[in-house]
C-alpha atoms as one frame of an Amber mdcrd trajectory, in Angstrom:
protein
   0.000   0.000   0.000   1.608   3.330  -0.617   2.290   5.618   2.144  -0.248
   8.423   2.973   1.102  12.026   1.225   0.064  14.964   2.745  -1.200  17.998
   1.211   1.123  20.589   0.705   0.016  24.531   1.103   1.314  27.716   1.379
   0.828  31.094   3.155   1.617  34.895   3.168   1.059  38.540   3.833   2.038
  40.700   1.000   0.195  44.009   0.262   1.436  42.874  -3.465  -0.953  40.363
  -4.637   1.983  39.059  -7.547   4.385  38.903  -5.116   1.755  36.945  -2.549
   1.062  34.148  -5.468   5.288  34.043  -6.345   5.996  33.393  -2.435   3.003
  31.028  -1.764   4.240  29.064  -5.337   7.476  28.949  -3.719   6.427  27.198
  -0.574   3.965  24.992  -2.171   6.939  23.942  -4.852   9.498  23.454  -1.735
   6.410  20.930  -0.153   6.132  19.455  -3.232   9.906  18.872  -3.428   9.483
  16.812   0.087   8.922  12.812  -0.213   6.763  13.354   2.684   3.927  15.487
   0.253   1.721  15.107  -2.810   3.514  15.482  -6.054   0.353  15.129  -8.223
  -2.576  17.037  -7.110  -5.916  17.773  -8.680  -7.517  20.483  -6.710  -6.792
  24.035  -5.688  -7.752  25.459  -2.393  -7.252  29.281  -2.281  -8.067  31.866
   0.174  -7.344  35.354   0.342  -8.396  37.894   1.823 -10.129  41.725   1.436
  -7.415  43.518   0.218  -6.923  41.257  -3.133 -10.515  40.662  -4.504 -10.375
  43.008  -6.658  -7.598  40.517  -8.264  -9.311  37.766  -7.940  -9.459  36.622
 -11.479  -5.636  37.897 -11.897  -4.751  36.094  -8.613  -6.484  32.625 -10.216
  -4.973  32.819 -13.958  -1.679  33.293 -12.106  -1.787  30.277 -10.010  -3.685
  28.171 -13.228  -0.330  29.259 -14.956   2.068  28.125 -12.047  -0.240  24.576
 -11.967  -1.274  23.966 -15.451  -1.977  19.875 -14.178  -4.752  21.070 -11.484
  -7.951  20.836 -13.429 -10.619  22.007 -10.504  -9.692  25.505  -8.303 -12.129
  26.597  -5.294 -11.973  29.235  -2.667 -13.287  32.589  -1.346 -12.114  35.700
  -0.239 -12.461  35.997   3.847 -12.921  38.390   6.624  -9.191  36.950   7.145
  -7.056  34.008   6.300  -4.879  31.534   7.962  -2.430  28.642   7.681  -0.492
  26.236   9.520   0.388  28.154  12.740  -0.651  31.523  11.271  -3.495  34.096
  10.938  -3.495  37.158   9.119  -6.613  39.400   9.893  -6.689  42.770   8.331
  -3.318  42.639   5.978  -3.416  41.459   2.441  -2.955  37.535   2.795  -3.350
  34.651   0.599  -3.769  31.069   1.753  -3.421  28.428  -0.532  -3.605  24.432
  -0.807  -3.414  21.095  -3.350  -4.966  18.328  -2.620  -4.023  14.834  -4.246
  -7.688  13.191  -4.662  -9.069  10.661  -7.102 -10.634  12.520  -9.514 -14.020
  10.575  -9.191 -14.166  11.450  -5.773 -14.958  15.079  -5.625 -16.979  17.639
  -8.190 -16.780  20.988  -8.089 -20.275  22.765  -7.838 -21.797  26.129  -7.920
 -24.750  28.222  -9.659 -23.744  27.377 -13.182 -22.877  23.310 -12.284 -25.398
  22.462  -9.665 -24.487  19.236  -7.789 -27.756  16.771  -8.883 -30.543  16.351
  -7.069 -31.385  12.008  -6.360 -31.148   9.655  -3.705 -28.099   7.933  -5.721
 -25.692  10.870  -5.590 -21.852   9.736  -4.431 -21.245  13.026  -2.687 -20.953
  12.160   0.906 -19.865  15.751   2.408 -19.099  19.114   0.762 -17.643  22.194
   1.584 -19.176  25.172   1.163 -18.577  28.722   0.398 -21.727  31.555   0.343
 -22.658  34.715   0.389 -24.371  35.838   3.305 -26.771  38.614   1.143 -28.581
  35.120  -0.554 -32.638  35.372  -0.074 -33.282  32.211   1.607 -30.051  31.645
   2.450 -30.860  28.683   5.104 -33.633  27.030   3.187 -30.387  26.926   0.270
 -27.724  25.471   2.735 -30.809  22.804   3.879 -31.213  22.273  -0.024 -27.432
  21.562  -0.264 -27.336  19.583   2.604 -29.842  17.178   1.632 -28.185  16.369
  -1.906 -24.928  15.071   0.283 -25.473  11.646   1.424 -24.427  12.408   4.798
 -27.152  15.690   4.784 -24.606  17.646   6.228 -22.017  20.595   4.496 -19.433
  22.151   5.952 -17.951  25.897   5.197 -18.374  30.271   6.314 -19.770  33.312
   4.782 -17.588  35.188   1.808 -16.641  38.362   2.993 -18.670  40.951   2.055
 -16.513  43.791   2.206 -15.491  44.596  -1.171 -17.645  41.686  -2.856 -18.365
  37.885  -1.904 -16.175  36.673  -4.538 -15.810  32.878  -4.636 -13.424  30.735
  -7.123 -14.901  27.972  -8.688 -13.568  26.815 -11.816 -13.150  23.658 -13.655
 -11.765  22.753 -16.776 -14.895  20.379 -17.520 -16.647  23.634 -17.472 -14.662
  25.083 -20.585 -12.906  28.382 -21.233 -15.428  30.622 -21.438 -15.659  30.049
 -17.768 -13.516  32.549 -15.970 -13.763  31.190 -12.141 -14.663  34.096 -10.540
 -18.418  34.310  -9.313 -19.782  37.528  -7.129 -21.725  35.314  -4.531 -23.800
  32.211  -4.134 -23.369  28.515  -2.660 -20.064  27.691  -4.188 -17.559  25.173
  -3.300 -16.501  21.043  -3.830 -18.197  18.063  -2.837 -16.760  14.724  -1.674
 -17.354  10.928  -2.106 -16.557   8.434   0.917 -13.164   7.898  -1.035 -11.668
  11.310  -0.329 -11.497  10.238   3.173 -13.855  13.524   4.579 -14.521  13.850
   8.342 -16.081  17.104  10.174 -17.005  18.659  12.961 -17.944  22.063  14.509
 -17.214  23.461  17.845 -18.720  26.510  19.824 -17.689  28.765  22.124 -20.316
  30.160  24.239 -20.948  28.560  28.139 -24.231  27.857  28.827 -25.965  29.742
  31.300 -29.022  27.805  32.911 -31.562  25.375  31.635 -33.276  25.021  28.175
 -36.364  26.069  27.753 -39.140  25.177  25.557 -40.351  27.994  23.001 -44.015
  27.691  24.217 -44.739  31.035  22.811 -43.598  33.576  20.435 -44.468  36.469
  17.464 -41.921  37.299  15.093 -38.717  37.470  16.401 -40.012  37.978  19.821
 -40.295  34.892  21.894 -42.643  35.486  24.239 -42.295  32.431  26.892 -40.300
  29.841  27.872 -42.060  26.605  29.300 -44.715  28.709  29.841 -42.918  31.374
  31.675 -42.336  35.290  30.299 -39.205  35.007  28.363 -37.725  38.231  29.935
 -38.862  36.765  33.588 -36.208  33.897  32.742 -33.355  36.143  31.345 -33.493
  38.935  34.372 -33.190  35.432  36.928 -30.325  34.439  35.221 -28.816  37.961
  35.238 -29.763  38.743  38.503 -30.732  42.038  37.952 -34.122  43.289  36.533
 -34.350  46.125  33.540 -36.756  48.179  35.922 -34.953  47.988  39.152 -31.371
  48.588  37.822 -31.392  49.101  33.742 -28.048  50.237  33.203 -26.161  47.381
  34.442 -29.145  44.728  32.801 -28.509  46.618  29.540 -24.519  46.077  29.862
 -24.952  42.308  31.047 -27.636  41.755  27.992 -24.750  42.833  25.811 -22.727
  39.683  26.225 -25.920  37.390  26.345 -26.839  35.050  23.276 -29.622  32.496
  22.696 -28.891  29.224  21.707 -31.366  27.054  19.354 -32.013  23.496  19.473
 -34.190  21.712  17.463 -35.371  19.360  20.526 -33.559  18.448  23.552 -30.228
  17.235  23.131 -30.868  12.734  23.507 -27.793  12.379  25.627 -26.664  14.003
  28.658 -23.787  16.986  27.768 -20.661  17.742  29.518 -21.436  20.673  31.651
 -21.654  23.987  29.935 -21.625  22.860  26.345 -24.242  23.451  23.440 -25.736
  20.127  21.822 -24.216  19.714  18.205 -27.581  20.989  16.610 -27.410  23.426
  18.848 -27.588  27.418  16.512 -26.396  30.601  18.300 -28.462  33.984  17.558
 -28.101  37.193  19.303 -30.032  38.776  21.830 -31.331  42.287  19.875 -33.517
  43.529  22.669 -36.453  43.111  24.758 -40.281  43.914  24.944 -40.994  45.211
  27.435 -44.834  45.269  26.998 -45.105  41.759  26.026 -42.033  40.731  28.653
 -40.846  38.972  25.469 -37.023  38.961  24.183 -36.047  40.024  20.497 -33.747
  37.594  18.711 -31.686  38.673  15.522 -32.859  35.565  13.872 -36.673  33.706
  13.968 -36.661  30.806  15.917 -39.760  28.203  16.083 -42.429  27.287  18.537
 -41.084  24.347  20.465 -37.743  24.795  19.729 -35.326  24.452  22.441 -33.750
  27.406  24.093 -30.942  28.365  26.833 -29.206  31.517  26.973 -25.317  31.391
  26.677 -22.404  33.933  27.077 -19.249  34.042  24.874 -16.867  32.667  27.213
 -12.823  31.876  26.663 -12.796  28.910  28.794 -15.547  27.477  27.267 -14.388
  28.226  23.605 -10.953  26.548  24.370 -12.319  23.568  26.369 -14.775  22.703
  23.423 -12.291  23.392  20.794 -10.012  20.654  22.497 -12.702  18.820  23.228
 -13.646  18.175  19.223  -9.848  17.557  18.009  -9.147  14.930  21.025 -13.122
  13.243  20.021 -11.147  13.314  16.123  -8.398  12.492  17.349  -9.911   9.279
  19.636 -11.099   8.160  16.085  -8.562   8.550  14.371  -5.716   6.669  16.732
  -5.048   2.874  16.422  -6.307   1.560  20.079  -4.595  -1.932  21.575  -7.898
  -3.835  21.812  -6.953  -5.792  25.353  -5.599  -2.283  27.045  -7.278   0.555
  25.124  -3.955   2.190  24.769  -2.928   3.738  21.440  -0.417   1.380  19.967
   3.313   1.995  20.095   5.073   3.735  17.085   1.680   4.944  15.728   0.872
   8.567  16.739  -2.018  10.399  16.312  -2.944  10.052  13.157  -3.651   6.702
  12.416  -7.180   4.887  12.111  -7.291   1.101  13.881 -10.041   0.092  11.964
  -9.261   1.498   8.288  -5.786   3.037   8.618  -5.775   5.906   7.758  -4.072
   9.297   8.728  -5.057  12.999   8.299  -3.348  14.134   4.914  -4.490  18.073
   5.511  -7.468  20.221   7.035  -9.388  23.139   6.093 -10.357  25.464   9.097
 -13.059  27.911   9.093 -13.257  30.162  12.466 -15.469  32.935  13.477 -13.922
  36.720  13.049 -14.710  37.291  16.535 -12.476  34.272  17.890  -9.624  35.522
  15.611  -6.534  38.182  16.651  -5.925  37.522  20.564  -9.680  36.104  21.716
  -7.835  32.932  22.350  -4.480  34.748  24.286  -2.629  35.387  21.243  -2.479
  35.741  17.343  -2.562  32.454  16.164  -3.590  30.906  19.155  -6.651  29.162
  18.063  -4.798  27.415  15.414  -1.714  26.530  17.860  -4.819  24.482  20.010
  -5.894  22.180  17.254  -1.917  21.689  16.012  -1.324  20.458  19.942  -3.777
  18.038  19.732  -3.680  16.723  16.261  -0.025  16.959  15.405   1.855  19.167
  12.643  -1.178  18.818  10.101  -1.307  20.507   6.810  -4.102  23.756   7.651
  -5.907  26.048   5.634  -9.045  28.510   6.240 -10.454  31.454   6.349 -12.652
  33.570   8.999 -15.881  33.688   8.413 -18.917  36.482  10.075 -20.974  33.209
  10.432 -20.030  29.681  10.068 -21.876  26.632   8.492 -22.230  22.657   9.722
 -24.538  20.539   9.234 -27.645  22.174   7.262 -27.251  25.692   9.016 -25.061
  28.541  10.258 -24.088  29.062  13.277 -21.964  31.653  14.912 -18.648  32.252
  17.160 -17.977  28.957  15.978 -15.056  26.868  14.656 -15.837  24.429  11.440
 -13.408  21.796  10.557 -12.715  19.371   8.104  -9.882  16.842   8.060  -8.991
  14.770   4.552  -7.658  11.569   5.714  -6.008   8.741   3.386  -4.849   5.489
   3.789  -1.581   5.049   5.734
């Protein structure tokens, strides 16, 4: 069996966007060069960031030139980018990677190449790039979804600071195609073969019980389990808006709610939100109706708790999800449920297999130093998963499963035989 490649990429902050592509070519070349890294790839991640969408379509001819072999290229320009070890939030930055795939076991897909709609589709997983301005856009990323066999996508929100400009190019598409779309679902769908795992972790605490939606107009739920939904919220702050409304207005501030479809089946670690689990913000109140105004509609009978973005709780759950991948991922001695000598992390008992690369997409708000320091964040997952191949962006919202959620973290790990 041949050994397991991994994916090489390549990084930088350059306010020149030809001088970005030349040193990312140069890195991604020098990977290549390694015996350890894929020396044939078929697919183009690139990400870049505010400052060079205006060159998008210059930025993707340029790298098309460097990589004439690479026949599909998908991306999105970000909020920010990042890479191995590194971040880069408000600089000019450019993130790109090449991944070594069968070619039957990913298609590229966006507006002009739909992926097909049937119960016999091969595409297990896909990631996604969108732009947050799309009508409908969660009834679209439900429509995605459910044309994966596994229902469930993975991806963020385009920046919308110059223009949601997303790559997506193919060469089964033709010339005529340039690449460069302004918005939409974009992005590449996988088959079981290409090896595709995910997962999504949050980083608010919990703060009390949930709550059944039991009654609600608009965006104003009205009560919880029966009780005034503003009752519930001043208990938990401690404070009511009448008695005292200048601090209630300042603790309301940092106050979310959290959406679940129905109550989580299995009991939670303390703290956490259930994986279905959709943060919204808290807008306001009404007073009159002793209702609370969320940014987003929820549904009656929808689960609720309120939730604070908390640092503790964003690392803990962030280690929480790569030790759970990594658990799966490590060969365990059947008779002592140790991992096996000589093996790592990055092995799988059952199919052995090992994580070739993995694309990162984390909330702008966790970014810079929410997690201590620049680069922090990424420094987290690389401690528990080893020296992997990373790319991403940062994203105003973040999407798992068939919806977005926010101040989250959404990964996705390519694994191959080893």
């Amino acid at each position: 069996m041949a050994a397991m490649k991994l994916f090489p990429y390549g990084h930088v902050t350059h306010p020149d966007w030809r001088m970005a592509v030349a040193l990312v070519v140069a890195q991604l070349r020098g990977h290549m060069a390694q015996t350890a890294y894929a020396t044939a790839p078929s697919l183009g991640l690139v990400y870049f960031s505010d400052p060079f969408a205006r060159h998008a379509p210059q930025l993707l001819e340029a790298l098309q030139d460097e990589f004439p072999h690479i026949s599909d290229w998908s991306g999105s320009v970000g909020v920010g980018v990042m890479a191995s070890h590194a971040e880069y939030l408000n600089e000019p930055a450019l993130s790109v990677m090449l991944l070594e795939l069968p070619a039957h076991s990913y298609r590229l897909f966006s507006g002009i190449a739909p992926l097909p709609v049937g119960r016999a589709s091969p595409w297990e997983r896909a990631l996604v790039h969108a732009d947050a301005g799309l009508p409908d856009l969660g009834e679209l990323l439900q429509e995605l979804a459910e044309r994966t066999r596994a229902g469930s996508v993975l991806g963020g929100l385009s920046s919308e600071a110059v223009a949601p400009l997303q790559l997506a190019w193919s060469k089964d598409l033709g010339p005529s195609h340039s690449g460069v779309l302004r918005g939409g679902l974009s992005g590449v769908a996988f088959s079981p073969e290409a090896g595709v795992v995910q997962a999504l972790t949050q980083g608010c605490q919990v703060m009390g019980a949930r709550m059944c939606i039991t009654a609600m107009q608009g965006h104003v739920v009205l009560a919880l389990d029966g009780r005034p939904a503003l009752d519930v919220l001043e208990e938990l702050m401690l404070v009511r808006l009448d008695a005292d409304p200048e601090r209630a207005t300042r603790a309301m501030r940092h106050i979310h709610a959290a959406l679940e479809p129905h109550a989580p089946e299995s009991a939670l670690h303390a703290g956490q939100l259930g994986p279905e689990a959709r943060v919204v913000p808290l807008v306001g109140v009404d007073i009159a109706s002793r209702g609370i105004v969320l940014a987003e509609q929820a549904q009656p009978q929808q689960q609720l708790c309120f939730c604070q973005r908390n640092l503790s709780a964003a690392r803990a759950d962030l280690l929480r999800m790569c030790a759970e991948l990594r658990e799966s991922l490590s060969p365990v001695e059947a008779e002592t449920g140790e991992p096996l000598a000589g093996q790592g992390l990055l092995a799988d008992a059952a199919a052995g297999r090992g994580i070739a690369a993995a694309v990162y997409i984390s909330c702008a708000a966790r970014g810079g130093s929410y997690f201590g320091a620049p680069g922090a964040e990424l420094e987290l997952i690389h401690h528990v998963l080893g020296d992997i191949p990373l790319v991403g962006f940062f994203s105003q919202a973040e999407i798992a499963g068939q919806q977005l959620h926010r101040y989250a973290g959404a990964l996705m790990l390519f694994t191959q035989p080893v």
